[in-house]
N, C-alpha and C positions, 0 to 999 in steps of 0.2 A: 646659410642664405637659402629662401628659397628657392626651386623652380621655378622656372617657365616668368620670369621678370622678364621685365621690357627693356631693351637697353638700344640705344641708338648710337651707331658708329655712324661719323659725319667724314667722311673720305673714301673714296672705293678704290681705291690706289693699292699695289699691291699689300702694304703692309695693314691699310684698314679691312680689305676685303679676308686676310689672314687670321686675323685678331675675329673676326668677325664668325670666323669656322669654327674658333676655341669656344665660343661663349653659344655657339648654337647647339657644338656638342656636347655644353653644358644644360642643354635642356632650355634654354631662353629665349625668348622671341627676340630676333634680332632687324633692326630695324637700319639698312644700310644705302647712306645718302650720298649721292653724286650728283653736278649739275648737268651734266648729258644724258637725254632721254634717252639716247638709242644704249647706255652702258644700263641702266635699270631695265629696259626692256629686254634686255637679252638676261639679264639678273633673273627676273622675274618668271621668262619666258623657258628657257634655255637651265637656267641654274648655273651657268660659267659667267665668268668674268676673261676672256678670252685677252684681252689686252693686256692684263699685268699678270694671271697667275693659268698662261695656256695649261689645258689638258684637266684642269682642277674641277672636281665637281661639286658644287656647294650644295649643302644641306637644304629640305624644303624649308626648315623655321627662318631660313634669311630673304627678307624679303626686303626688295629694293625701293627707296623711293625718291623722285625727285623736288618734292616738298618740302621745305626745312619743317614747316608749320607741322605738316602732319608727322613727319618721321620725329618728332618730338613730344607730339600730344600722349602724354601720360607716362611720360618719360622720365624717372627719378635719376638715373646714372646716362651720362655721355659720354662717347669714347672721341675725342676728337685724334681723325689723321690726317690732316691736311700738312703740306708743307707749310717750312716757317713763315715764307714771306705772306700764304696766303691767310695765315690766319686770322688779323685784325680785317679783314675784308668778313673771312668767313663768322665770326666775334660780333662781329657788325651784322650781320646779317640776323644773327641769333636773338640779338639781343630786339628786337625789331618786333619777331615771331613768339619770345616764350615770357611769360611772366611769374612763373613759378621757380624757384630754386632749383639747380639742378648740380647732384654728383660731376666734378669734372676730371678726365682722366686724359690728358695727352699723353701722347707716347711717339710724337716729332722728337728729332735731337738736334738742336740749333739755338744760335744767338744771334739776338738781332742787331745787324749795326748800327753805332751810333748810339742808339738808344743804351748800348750793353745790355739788354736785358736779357736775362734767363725765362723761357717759355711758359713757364708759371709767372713771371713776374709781368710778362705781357698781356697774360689772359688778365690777372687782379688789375693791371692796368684799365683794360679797355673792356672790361665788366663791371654792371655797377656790382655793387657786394649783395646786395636781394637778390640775383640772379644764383649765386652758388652756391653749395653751402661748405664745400670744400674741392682742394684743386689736387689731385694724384697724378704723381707721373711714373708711366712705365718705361723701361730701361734695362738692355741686357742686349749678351749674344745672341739676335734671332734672326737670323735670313726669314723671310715673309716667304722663300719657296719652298722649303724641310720644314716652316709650321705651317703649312695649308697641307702637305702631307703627314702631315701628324706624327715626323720628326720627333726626339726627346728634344727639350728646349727649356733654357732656364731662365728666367726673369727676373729684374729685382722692382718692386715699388715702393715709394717714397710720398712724403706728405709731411707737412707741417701738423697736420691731428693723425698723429700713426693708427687712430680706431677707422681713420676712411681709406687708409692704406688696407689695413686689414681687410675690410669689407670689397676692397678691388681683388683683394688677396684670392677670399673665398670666389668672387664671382667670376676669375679665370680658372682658377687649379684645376686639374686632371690628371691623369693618369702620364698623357703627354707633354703636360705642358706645366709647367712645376715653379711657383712664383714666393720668393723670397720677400721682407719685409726689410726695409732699410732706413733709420731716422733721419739720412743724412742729406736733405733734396737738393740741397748747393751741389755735393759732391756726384750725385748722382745724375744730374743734370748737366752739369760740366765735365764728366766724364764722356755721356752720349754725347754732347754736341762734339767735342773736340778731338773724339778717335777718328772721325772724320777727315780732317788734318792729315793724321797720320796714316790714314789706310788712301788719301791720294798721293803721299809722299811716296810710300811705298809701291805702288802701282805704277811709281817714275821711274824706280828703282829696278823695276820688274824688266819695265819699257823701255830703260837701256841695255838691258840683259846684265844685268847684274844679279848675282847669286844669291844665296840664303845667308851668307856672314852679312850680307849690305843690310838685307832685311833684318835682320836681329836685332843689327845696331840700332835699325831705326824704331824699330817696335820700341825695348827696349829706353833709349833715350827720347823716346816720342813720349814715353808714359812718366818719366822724368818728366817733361816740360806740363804734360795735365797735371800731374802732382804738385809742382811748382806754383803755377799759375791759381788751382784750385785752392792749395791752403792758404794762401793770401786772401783769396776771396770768402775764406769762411769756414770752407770746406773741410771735411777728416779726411786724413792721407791713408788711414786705413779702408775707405771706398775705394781708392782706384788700384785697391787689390785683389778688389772682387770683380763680382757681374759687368758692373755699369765700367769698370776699371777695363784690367787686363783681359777680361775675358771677353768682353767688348773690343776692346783695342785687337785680340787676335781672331775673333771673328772675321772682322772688315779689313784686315790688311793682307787675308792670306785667302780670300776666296772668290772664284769669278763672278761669284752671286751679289758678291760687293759692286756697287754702283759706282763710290768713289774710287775704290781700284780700278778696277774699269776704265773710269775717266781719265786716271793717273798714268795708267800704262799707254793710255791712245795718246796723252802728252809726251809719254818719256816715249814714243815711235817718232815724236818728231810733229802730231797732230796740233795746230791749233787752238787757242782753247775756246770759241766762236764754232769750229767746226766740230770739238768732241762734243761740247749741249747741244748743238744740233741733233747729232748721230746718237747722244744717249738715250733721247725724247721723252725720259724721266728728271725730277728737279736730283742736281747733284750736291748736296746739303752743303758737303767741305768747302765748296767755292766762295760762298754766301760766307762761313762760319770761319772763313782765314782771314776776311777781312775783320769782323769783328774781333779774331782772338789778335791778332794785332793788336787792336785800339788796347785791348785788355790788356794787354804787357807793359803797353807803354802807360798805361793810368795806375796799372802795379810794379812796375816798376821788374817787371819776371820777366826773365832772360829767356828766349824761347827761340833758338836760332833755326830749328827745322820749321818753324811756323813760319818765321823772316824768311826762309830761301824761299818757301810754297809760295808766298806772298808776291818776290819776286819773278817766279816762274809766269804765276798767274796774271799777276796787274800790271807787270811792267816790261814782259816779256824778253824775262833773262833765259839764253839757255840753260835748260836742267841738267846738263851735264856738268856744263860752268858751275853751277849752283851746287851741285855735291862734291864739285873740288873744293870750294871757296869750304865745306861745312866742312872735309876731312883735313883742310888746313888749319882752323882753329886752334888758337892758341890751347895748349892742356891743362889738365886741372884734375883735381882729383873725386873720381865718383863718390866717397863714403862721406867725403864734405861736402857734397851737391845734396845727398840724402838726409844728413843732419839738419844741414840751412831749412830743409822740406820743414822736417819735425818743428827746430827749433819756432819756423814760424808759426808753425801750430799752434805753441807753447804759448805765444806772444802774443795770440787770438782771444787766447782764454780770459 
């Protein structure tokens, strides 16, 4: 691909303003939208984004804008990073300002409730189809604060036409920043949204003081219940063994950089869950995506009893200690026929 393409990242949030570093030090004019004047003017001015990625100094080819109209004009590929809830607002707004087709690239990890839809199935939702001409999603272990310091960092992308996978392929990769190709966008999408889940589970776990065997477990049979839930809905169970998988799932349950950990541990102190969104003053994606992985068990009928407790911590305000008694009391059963059930539903897909 060539240089110096135009690419417009539509979120200045830490993870868009990150993504945003990758594609500048790939030579490309980067074109990066937020609705706060004074967050582009310090973009612009300054070269920091001080609010989500302190101390970080951005590249001059990133230039901030608060125009959707213009941070789009001549724009073939978009990277959209907005949270999930805002995106049919942000979608709407788009759709409004551009009348050309345009590459789309999310790389949010979340499902929407109610709807159940997967963030691609949202955008084709509430886009007409001239507007795109293909939808990519990116997905993997990345803290947004080791890839704005140009950390090794692995990625995977997915797409229903794997040639516009590729084409996001070429127009990340670097030296640092190292991005995989993957056919499987169910699995990959249901992997990102729902480690989520498990890395605030764990953050409970953390937040009662409970040790590394607690977490194992839950890592562990956390990526049992994504596998579960995922190959009913379509998905290879061979994804959530990679990137968007495990690798993902142990990024975000074992580092402070994690948001939903974070939020998970100020629960299991004893915190609120009104008072930790306050104090986190970032969107905590797990919250949003525990309600809908619920809906989703119970429309598939997949047994997901760490998602049930989270569910219970969070909506209904059971204690989290009560809740991982209630899970370590579970009736038993045996792992290697949890694992088959996985496949054989695989088998049954086909």
């Amino acid at each position: 691909m060539e240089l110096n393409k135009k690419v417009a990242v539509i979120g200045a949030g830490s993870w868009g303003t990150a993504l945003a570093i990758v594609l500048a030090d790939n030579g490309h004019e980067v074109r990066l939208w937020a609705h706060k004047r004074e967050r582009i003017k310090e973009i612009n001015e300054s070269h920091t984004n001080s609010r989500y990625l302190p101390k970080v100094q951005l590249p001059d080819n990133i230039i901030g804008y608060d125009s959707l109209e213009r941070a789009l004009d001549g724009v073939e590929v978009m990277i959209l990073a907005v949270p999930t809830k805002a995106i049919r607002e942000v979608l709407g707004f788009i759709r409004d300002v551009r009348k050309d087709p345009l590459l789309i690239v999310h790389v949010s990890k979340g499902i929407e409730p109610d709807t159940l839809l997967r963030i691609s199935e949202m955008i084709e939702d509430e886009m007409p189809r001239e507007l795109y001409t293909d939808i990519v999603v990116l997905s993997g272990p990345s803290h947004a604060e080791e890839v704005s310091l140009r950390h090794p960092t692995t990625v995977a992308v997915s797409s229903k036409n794997m040639k516009a996978a590729e084409k996001i392929q070429d127009l990340f990769i670097n030296q640092h920043f190292r991005v995989y190709t993957n056919a499987d966008i169910v699995g990959v999408e249901i992997g990102g949204a729902l480690k989520n889940i498990i890395a605030l589970a764990a953050g409970i776990s953390d937040g009662l003081g409970y040790g590394d065997n607690a977490k194992a477990a839950l890592i562990t049979r956390g990526l049992a219940e994504i596998a579960r839930l995922g190959t009913k809905m379509g998905a290879n169970p061979l994804t959530f063994s990679g990137l968007a998988g495990i690798g993902d799932l142990i990024v975000t349950c074992t580092s402070v950089h994690s948001r939903n950990w974070r939020a998970g541990h100020m629960l299991g102190q004893g915190h609120k869950l009104d008072e930790v969104l306050k104090n986190m003053g970032m969107v905590v994606e797990g919250v949003r995506t525990t309600r809908a992985a619920c809906q989703l068990s119970s429309k598939y009928q997949a047994e997901m009893p760490i998602t049930q407790a989270l569910h219970a911590i969070l909506f209904k305000e059971q204690d989290p200690k009560s809740a991982v008694d209630e899970l370590m009391a579970r009736m038993k059963t045996n792992e290697m026929e949890d694992l088959v059930n996985v496949y054989e539903d695989r088998q049954n897909l086909k």
